[in-house]
C-alpha positions as CSV (number, residue, x, y, z in Angstrom):
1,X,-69.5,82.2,63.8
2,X,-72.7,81.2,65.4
3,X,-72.3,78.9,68.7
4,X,-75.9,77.8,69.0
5,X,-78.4,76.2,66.4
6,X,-81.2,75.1,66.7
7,X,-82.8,72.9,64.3
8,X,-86.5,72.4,63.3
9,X,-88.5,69.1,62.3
10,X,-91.4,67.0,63.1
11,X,-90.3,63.7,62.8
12,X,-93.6,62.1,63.0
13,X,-92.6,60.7,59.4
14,X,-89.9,59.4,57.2
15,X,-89.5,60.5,53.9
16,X,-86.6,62.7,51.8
17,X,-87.1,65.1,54.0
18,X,-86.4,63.4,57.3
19,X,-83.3,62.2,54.4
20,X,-82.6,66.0,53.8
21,X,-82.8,67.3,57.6
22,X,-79.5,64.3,58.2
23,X,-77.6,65.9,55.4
24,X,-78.3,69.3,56.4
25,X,-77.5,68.3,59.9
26,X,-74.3,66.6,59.2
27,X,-73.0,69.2,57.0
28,X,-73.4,71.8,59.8
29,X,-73.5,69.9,63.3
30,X,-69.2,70.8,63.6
31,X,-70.1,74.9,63.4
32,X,-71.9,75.0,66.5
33,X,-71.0,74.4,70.3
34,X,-74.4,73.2,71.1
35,X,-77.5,71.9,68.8
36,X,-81.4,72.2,70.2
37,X,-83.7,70.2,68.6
38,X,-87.5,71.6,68.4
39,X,-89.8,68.5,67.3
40,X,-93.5,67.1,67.4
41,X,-94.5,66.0,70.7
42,X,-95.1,62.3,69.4
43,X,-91.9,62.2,67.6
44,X,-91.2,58.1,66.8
45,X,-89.4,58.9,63.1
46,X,-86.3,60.6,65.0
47,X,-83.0,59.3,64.1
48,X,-80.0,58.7,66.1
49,X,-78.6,62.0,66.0
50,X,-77.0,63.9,69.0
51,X,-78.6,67.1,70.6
52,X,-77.9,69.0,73.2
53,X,-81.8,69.8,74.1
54,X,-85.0,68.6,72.8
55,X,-87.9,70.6,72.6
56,X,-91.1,69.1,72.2
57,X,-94.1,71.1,70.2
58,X,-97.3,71.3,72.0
59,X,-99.5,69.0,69.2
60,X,-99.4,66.5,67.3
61,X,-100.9,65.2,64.0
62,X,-100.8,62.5,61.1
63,X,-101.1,63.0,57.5
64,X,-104.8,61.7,57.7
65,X,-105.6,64.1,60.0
66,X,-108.6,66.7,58.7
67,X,-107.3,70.0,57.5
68,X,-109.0,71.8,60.7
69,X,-106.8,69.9,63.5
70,X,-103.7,70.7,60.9
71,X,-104.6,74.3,61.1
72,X,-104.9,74.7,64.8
73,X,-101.5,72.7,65.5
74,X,-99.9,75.2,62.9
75,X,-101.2,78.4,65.1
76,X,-100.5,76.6,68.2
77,X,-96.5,75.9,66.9
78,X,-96.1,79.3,66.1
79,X,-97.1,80.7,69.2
80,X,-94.9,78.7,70.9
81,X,-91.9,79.0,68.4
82,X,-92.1,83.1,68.6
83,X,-90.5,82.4,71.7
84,X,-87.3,80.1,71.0
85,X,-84.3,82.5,70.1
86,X,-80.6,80.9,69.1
87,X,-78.1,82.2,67.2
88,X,-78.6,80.3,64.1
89,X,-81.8,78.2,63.1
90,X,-83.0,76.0,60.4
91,X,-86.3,75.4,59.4
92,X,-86.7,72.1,57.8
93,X,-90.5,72.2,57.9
94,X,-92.1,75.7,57.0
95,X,-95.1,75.1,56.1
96,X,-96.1,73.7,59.3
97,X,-93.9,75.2,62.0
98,X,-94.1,78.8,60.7
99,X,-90.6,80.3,61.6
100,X,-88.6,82.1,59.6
101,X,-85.3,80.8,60.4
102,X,-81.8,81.7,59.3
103,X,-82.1,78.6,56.9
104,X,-86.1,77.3,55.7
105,X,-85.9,74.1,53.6
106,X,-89.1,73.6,52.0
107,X,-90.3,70.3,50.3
108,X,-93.6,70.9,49.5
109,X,-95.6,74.0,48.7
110,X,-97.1,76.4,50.9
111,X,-100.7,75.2,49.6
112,X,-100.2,72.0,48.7
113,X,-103.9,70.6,50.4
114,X,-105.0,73.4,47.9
115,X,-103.1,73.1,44.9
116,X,-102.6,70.3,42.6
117,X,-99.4,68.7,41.3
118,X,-99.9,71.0,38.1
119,X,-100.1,73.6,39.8
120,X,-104.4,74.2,40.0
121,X,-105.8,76.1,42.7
122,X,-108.3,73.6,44.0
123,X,-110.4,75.5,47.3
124,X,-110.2,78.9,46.2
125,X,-112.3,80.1,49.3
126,X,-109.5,78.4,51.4
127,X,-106.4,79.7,49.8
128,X,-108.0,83.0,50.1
129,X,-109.2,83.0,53.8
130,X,-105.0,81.5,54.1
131,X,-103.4,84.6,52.0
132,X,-106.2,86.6,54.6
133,X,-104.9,85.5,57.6
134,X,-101.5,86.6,56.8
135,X,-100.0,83.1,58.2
136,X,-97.2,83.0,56.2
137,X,-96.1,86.6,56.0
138,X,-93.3,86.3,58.7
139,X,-91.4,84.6,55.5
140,X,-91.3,87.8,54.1
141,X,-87.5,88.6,53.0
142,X,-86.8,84.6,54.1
143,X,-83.8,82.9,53.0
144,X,-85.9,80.0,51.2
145,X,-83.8,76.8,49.6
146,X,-85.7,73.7,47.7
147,X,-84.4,71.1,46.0
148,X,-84.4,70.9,42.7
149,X,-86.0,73.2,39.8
150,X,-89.7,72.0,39.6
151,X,-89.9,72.6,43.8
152,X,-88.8,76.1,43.1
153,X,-91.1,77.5,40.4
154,X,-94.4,75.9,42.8
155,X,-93.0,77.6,46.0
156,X,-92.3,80.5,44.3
157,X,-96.0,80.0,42.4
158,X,-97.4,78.8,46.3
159,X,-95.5,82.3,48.0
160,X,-96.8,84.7,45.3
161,X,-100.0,83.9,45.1
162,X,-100.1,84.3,49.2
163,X,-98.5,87.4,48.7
164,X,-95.1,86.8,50.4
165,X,-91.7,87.7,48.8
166,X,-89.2,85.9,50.1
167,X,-85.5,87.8,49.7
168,X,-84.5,84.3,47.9
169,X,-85.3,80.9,46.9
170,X,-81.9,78.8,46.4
171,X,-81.7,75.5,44.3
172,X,-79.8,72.7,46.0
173,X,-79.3,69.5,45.0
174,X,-79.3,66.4,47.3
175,X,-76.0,64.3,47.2
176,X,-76.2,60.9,47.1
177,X,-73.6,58.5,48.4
178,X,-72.2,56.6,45.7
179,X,-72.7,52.8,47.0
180,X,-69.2,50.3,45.9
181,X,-68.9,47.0,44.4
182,X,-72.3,47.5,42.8
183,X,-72.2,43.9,40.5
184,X,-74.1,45.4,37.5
185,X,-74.1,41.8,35.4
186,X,-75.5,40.0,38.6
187,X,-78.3,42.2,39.1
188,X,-81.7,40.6,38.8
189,X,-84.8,41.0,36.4
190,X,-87.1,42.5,38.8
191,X,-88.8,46.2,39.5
192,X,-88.1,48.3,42.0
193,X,-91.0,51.0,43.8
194,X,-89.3,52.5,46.5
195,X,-90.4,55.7,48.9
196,X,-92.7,56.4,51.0
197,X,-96.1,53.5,51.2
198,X,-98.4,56.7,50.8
199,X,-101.5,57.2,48.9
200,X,-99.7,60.6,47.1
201,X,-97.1,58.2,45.5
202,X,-99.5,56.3,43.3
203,X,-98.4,52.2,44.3
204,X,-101.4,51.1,43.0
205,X,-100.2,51.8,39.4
206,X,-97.2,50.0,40.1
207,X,-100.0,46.8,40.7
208,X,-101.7,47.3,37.6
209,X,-98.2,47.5,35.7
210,X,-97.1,44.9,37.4
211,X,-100.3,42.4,36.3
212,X,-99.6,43.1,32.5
213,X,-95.8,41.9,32.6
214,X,-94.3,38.6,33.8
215,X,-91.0,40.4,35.9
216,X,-91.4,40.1,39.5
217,X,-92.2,43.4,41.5
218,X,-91.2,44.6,44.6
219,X,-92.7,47.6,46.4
220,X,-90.7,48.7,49.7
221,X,-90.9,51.6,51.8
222,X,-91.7,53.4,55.2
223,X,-95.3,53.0,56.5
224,X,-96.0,56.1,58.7
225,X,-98.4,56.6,60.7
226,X,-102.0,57.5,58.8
227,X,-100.6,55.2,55.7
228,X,-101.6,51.8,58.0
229,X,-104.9,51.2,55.4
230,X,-103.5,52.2,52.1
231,X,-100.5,49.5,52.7
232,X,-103.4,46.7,54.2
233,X,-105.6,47.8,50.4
234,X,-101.9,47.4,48.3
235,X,-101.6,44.2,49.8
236,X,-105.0,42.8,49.5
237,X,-105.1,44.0,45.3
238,X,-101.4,42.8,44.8
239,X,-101.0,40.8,42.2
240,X,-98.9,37.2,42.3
241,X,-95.3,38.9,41.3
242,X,-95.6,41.8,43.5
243,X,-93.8,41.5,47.2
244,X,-94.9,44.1,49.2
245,X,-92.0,45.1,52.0
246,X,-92.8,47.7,54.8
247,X,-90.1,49.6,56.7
248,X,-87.0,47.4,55.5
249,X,-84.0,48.3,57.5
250,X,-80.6,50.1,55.9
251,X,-79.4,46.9,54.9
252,X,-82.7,45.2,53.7
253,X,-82.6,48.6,51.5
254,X,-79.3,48.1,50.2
255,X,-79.7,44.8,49.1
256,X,-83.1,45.8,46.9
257,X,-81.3,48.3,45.4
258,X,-78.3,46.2,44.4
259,X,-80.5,43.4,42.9
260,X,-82.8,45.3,41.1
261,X,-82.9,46.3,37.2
262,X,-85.6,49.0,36.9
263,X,-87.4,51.6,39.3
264,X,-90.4,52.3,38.6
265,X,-91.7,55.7,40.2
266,X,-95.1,56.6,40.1
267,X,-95.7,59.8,41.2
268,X,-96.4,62.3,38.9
269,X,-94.1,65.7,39.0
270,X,-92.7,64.5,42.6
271,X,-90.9,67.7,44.0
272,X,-87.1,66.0,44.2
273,X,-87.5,62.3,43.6
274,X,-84.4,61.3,45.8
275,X,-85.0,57.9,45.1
276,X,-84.7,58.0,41.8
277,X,-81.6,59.6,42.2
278,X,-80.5,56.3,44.8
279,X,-81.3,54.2,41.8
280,X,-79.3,55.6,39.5
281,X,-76.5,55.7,41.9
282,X,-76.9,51.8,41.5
283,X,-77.6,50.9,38.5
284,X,-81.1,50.9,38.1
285,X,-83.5,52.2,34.9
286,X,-85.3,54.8,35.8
């Protein structure tokens, strides 16, 4: 058995996969005498999790960042990542630290700027020059898991069409805690939108559902860094019965998700969708 890890994220953001990287951490954290942790160099999303070492990347970047600055922290990473060596790794971020670790977690697609949620090639020049480059080739025979069905047939559509063929792509699905004393008849009539307050998720639908019915709407959810002007334009177009609620704590959480009847997700074809999978857990439509 392996004594040292080391474990890969940004943590520049919080989403499911910052959710994903604590289960994967938790599950494993008792196998190893000693856990590194290589991160972004601006890394505020990082939870309160115990390593042994941190290792800070050279760059950093936020989601609104233009594809160019993107590219040159991803060659920078990898340069300095060739050089880290432990026992066991796990990559929860491929696509930007390129590192074929004993473990890669992926959550989006390899060409995601590139490709729409259907699937399209959009920049063809660009997904050409990438599968030129040869970027991605170190996941060649790479021990690949997603979550969920739909993530693995576009990584697997995202890896082909750069020409890499990983030795496997492994389905997992994310647990979910089962919350107690959930008090189904005292629930409230109201709508629930909760994720990440990001452009990609598609609020403003929620808005314009919201103005045709007379429920009350809540829309809750981590603001990262970049997201600052989509939540200011969500709150300006909000109608009446819409409450807009950036970062709420665990327990602000918990309580939306107790009084809530229906979440409302707005994303088309979201990779995993973990919470919709929360909701459920507590009682909400989907």
């Amino acid at each position: 058995m392996p004594k040292r890890a080391l474990f890969i994220e940004e943590f520049t953001r919080l989403g499911g996969g910052q959710i994903a990287f604590v289960n994967v951490y938790n599950a494993l954290k008792e196998r190893f005498n000693t856990i590194s942790l290589y991160t972004d160099r601006d890394h505020p999303r990082l939870p309160p999790l115990h390593f042994d070492k941190v290792i800070e990347g050279g760059y950093s970047y936020s989601e609104d960042d233009p594809i160019y600055k993107v590219g040159f922290r991803i060659l920078r990473e990898r340069r300095r990542l060739s050089k880290v060596k432990e026992e066991f790794t796990f990559n929860n971020h491929p696509n930007v630290f390129v590192y074929n670790a004993t473990l890669n977690f992926v959550h989006e697609n390899f060409l995601t700027p590139f490709m729409d949620e259907h699937g399209n090639l959009k920049k063809k020049f660009m997904v050409y020059a990438l599968k030129a480059s040869k970027l991605y080739k170190v996941y060649d025979r790479a021990n690949i898991v997603v979550a969920g069905e739909y993530s693995k047939s576009v990584v697997n559509k995202s890896l082909s069409i750069l020409g890499v063929k990983p030795k496997r792509i492994a389905v997992v699905n994310l647990p979910v805690e089962q919350p107690r004393d959930v008090d189904l008849e005292g629930k409230e009539g109201l709508v629930l939108l909760f994720g990440r307050i990001n452009r990609e998720k598609r609020l403003e639908v929620g808005l314009e559902v919201a103005r045709r019915s007379t429920q009350k709407f809540i829309i809750a959810g981590s603001v990262n860094r970049g997201d600052e002007t989509y939540l200011e334009f969500l709150k300006a177009h909000a109608p009446p019965n819409v409450n807009i609620i950036p970062n709420p704590t665990i327990e602000e959480k918990d309580a939306l998700f107790r009084k809530a009847s229906v979440f409302l997700q707005t994303k088309l074809l979201e990779h995993y969708g973990l919470a919709v999978a929360e909701a459920v857990s507590y009682g909400l439509v989907p």
